[in-house]
C-alpha positions in Angstrom: -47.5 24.0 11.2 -47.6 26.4 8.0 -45.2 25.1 5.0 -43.9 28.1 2.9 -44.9 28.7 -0.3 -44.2 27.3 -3.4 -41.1 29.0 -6.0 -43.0 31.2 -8.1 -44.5 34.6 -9.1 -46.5 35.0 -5.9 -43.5 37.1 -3.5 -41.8 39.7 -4.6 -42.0 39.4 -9.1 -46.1 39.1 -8.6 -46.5 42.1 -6.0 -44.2 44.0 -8.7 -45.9 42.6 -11.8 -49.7 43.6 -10.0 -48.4 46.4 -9.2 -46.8 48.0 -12.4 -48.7 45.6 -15.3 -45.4 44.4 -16.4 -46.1 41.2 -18.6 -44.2 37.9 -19.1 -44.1 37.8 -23.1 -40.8 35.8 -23.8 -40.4 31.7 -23.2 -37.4 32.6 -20.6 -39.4 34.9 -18.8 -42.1 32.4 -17.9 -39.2 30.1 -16.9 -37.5 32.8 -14.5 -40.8 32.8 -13.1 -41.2 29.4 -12.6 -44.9 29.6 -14.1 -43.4 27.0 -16.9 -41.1 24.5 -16.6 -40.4 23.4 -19.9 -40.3 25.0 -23.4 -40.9 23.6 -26.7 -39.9 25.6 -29.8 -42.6 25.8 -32.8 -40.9 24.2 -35.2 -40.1 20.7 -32.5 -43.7 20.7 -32.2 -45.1 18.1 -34.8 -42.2 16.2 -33.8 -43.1 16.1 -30.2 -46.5 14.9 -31.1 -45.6 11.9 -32.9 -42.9 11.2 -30.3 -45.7 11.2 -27.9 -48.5 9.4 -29.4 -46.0 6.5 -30.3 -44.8 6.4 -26.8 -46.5 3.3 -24.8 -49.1 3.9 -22.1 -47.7 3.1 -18.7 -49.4 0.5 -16.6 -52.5 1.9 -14.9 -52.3 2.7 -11.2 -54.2 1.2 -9.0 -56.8 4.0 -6.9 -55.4 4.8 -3.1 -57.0 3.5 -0.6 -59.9 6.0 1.5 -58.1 7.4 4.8 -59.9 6.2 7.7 -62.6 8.1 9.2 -61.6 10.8 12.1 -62.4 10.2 15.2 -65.9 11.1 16.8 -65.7 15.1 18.5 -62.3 15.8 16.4 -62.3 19.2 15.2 -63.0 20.5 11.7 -58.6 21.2 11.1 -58.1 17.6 12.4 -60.6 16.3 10.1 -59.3 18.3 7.1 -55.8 17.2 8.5 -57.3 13.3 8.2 -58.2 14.2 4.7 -55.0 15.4 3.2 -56.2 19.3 3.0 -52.9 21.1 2.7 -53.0 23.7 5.4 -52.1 26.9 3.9 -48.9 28.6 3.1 -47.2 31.2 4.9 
C-alpha cells in the first residue's frame, strides 16, 4: 500500500518552479510552500538564543528497542517492511 506524499513543493508549485526558475525569496513564500514551518524575524533573533540556551534539557530518551529479525525465505519488501523502510509515495 503506497501513502501519498507529503504537503510541499513537490506537485504542482515544484513542476512549475523547475520548470520556469521561479524562486521562493520572501519568509511567506517559503511558508506557502510548506518548505519552512516557522519564521523568526532578525531582530527576535539574539533573543531566541538566550531564550533557548536558558531553557532546560528534557530528560533523555531511552534508545528503541531492535525489531525482531524477519523470518527465514521472507522477501527483500518484507524485510524492508520489518525494518521500518517507508515504502514510497505515490
Amino acid at each position: 500500500m503506497h501513502q501519498p506524499c507529503p504537503p510541499g513543493p513537490a506537485g504542482a508549485l515544484g513542476l512549475y518552479l523547475a520548470l520556469t526558475g521561479a524562486r521562493l525569496t520572501s519568509p511567506a513564500d517559503l511558508l506557502h510552500a510548506r518548505l519552512a514551518t516557522h519564521y523568526v524575524p532578525r531582530a527576535a533573533l539574539p533573543r531566541l538564543r538566550a531564550a533557548l540556551a536558558a531553557a532546560p534539557l528534557p530528560a533523555p530518551r531511552r534508545a528503541p528497542q531492535a525489531p525482531a529479525p524477519a523470518a527465514a525465505g521472507a522477501s527483500g519488501s518484507a524485510r524492508g517492511a520489518a525494518l521500518g523502510a517507508a515504502p514510497p509515495c505515490e
